[in-house]
N, C-alpha and C positions, 0 to 999 in steps of 0.2 A: 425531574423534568427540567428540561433547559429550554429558555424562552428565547427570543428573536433580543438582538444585540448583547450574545451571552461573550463575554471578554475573553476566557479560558478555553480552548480549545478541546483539553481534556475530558471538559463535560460536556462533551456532546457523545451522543449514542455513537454516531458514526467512527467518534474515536477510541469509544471501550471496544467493540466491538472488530476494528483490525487491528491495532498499534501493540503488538507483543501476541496477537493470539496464531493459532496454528490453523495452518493448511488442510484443509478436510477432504480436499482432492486435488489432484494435479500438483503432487511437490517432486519432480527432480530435482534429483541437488542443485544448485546449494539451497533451494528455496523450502524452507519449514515452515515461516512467519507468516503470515499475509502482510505486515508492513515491522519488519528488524529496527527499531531505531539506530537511527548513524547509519545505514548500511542499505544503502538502496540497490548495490548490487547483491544482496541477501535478500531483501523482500520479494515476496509474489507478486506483490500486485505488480511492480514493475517486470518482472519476469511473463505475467501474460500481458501488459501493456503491450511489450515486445515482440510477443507470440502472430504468427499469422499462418492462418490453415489447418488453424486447428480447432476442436470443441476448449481450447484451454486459452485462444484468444479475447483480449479484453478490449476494447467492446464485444461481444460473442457475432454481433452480425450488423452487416451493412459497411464492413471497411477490409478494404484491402489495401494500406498502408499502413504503415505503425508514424502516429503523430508524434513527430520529435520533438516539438515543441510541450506537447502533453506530458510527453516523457520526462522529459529537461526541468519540465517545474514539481511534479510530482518527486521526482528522485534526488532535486534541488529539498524540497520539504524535509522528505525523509534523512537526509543528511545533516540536515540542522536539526535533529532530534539527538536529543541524550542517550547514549547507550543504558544508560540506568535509570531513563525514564521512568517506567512504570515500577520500578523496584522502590520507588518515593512515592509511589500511588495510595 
């Protein structure tokens, strides 16, 4: 259980649960991970971040622009992760 002002990022659900796991729908290449550490042009999420007009858009509804600024930081994040992150898990 991770509690409210937990340090580690790692142990949070949210981050076992994308950070190295696989796409269970919607992977055209290059995208297999839901979040690739190092490689945010390999992650999904940034691949449907990007998406619009599709059931593969993220948010799925209510936008019809992709937030660059959303993007920029999320793909920023994922960048500053370790390619061998989770292989130290």
């Amino acid at each position: 259980m991770v509690t409210v002002g937990t340090s580690d990022e790692r142990e949070t659900a949210t981050f076992r649960t994308a950070v190295r796991q696989a796409l269970r729908r919607w992977t055209p290449p290059p995208y297999a991970l839901r979040v690739a550490p190092g490689s945010s042009q390999t992650s999904g999420i940034v691949g449907r971040m990007n998406a619009r007009g599709s059931n593969a858009q993220m948010p799925p509804l209510g936008t019809e622009q992709v937030d660059a600024a959303g993007v920029a930081a999320v793909s920023n994040w994922i960048d500053s992760l370790p390619p061998d992150l989770c292989d130290t898990l």
